[in-house]
C-alpha positions as CSV (number, residue, x, y, z in Angstrom):
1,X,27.7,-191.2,69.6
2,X,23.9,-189.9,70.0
3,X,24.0,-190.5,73.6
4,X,26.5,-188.3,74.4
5,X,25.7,-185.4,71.9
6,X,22.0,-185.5,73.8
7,X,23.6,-185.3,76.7
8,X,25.6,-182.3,75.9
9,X,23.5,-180.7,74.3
10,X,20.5,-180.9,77.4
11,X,23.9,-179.7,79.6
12,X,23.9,-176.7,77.1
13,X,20.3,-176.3,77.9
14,X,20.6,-176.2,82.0
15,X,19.2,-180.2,81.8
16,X,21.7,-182.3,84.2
17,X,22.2,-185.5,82.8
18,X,19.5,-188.0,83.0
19,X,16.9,-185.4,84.0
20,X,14.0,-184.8,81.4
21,X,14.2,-181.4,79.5
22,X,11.7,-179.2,80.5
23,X,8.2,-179.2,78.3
24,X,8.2,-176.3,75.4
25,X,7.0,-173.1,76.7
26,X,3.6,-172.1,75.9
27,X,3.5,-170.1,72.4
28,X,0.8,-167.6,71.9
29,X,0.2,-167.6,68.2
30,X,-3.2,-167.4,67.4
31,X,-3.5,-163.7,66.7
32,X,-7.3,-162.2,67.4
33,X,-8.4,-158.5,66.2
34,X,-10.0,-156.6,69.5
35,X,-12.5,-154.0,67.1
36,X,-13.6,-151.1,69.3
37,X,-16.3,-149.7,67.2
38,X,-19.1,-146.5,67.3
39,X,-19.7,-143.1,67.5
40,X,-16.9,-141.1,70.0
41,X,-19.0,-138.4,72.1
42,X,-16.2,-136.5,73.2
43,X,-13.0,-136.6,71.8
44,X,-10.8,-135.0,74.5
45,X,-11.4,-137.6,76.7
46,X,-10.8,-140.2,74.3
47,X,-7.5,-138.7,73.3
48,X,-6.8,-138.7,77.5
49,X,-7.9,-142.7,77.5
50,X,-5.3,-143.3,74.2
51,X,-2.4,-141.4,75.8
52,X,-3.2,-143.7,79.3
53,X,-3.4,-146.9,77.5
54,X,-0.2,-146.1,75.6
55,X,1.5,-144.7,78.8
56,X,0.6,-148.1,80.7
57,X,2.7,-150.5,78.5
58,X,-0.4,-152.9,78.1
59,X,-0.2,-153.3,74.4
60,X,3.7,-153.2,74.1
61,X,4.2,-155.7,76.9
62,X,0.9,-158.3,75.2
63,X,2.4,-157.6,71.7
64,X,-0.2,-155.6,70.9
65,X,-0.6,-152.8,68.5
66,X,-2.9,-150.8,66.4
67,X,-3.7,-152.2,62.9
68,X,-6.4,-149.4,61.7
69,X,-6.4,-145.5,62.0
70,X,-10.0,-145.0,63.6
71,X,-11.4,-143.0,60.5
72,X,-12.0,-144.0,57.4
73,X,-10.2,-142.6,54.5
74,X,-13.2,-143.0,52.4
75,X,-16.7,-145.0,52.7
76,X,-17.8,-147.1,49.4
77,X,-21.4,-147.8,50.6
78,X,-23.7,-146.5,53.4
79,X,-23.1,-143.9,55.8
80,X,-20.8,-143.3,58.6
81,X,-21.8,-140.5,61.4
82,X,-19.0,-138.0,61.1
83,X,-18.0,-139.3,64.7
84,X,-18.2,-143.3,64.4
85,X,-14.7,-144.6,64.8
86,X,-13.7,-147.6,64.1
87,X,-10.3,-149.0,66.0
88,X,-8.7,-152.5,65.3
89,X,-5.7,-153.7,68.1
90,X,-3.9,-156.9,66.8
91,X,-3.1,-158.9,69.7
92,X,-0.6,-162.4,69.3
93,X,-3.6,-164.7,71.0
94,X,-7.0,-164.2,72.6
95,X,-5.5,-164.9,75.9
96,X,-3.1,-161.5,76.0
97,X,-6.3,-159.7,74.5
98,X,-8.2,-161.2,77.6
99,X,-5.0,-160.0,79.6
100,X,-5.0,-156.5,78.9
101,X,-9.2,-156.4,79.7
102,X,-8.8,-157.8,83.0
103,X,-5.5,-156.0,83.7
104,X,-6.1,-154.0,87.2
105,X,-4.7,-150.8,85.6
106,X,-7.1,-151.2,82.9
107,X,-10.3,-152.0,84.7
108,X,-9.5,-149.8,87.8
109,X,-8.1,-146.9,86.2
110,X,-7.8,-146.1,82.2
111,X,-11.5,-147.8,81.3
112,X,-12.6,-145.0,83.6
113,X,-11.5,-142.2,81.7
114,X,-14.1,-143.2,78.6
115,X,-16.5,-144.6,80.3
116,X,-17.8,-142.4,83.3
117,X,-19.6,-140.9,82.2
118,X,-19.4,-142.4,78.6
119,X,-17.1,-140.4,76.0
120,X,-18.3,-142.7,73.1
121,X,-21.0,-145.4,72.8
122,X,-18.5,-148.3,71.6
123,X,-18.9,-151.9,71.2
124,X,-15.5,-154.0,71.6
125,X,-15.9,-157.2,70.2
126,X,-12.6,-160.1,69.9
127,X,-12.5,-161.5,66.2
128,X,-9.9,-164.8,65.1
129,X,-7.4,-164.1,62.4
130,X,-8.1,-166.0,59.6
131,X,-5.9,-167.7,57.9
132,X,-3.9,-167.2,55.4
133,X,-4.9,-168.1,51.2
134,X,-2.6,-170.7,49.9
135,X,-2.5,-168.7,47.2
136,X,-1.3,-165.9,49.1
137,X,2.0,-167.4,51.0
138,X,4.7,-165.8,50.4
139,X,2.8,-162.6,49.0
140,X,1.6,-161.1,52.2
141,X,3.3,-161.3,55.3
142,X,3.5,-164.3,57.6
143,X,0.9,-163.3,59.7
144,X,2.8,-164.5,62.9
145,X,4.3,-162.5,65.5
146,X,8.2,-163.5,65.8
147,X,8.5,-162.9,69.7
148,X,6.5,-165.1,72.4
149,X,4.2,-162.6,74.2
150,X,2.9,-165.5,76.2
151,X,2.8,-165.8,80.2
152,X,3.1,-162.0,80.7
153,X,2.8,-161.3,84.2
154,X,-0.2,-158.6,84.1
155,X,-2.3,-158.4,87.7
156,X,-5.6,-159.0,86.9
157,X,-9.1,-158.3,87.7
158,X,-10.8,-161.0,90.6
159,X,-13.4,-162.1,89.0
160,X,-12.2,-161.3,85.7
161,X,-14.6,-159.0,83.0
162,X,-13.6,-161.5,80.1
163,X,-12.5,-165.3,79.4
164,X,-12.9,-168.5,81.7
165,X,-14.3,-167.7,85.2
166,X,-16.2,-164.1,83.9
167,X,-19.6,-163.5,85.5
168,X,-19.7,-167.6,86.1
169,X,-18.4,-168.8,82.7
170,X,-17.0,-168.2,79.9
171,X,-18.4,-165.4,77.1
């Protein structure tokens, strides 16, 4: 009775019978935080660089999306420059994060807008989720992105800026 409920249900699945199903696709669940951090020199240009990172598709296609407004709404300790932005993109998995950096459209033609000649003097830096309190399941959200983002088909960069094979090895 197994044998033929297997069978129809890997006909179901486009798996002619006696064939191996295919492996399960890749799932890119290990969300990172890209932080874009420092002081914006000229806001104008930055605005420009939002509206053609937005325009591209990048972060909607990646599954990424803004988590933080760049100011602060207040500062408890030390001082901020009344310019210093601070920018947080949640991305499903360091690998779309590394996608969008060495997208062509990103590194041959929207970096360009903040960067030549500099509109703000930022560091972007990739951190790891971390994971969730046990004692906060089920009072926070999941923390996990519901659609697979994973093998987008972005061109990229040759040698890539970021990930496996940058400037001779990984950074």
């Amino acid at each position: 009775m197994i044998a033929p409920l297997l069978a129809m249900m890997l006909q179901g699945a486009g798996v002619a019978q006696g064939e191996a199903p295919p492996p399960p696709a890749s799932i890119c669940d290990s969300p990172v935080y890209m932080v874009v951090a420092g002081p914006t020199l000229d806001r104008e240009r930055m605005m420009a660089y939002a509206s053609a990172i937005a325009e591209s598709g990048l972060y909607r296609e990646l599954g990424g999306y803004y988590v933080t407004i760049p100011r602060p709404l207040e500062v408890f300790e030390g001082e901020l420059p009344a310019n210093y932005a601070n920018l947080t993109v949640r991305f499903p998995c360091i690998e779309n994060a590394r996608t969008f950096w060495n997208s062509r459209v990103y590194q041959e033609e929207i970096i360009k807008l903040r960067q030549d000649p500099s509109a703000g003097d930022y560091t972007v830096a990739i951190y790891a989720e971390a994971p969730l309190r046990e004692d906060m399941v089920g009072r926070v959200g999941d923390a996990r992105y519901s659609t697979d983002f994973s093998n987008v088909e972005v061109p990229q960069v040759d040698p890539p800026v970021v990930g496996p094979g940058a400037n001779g090895g990984e950074r």
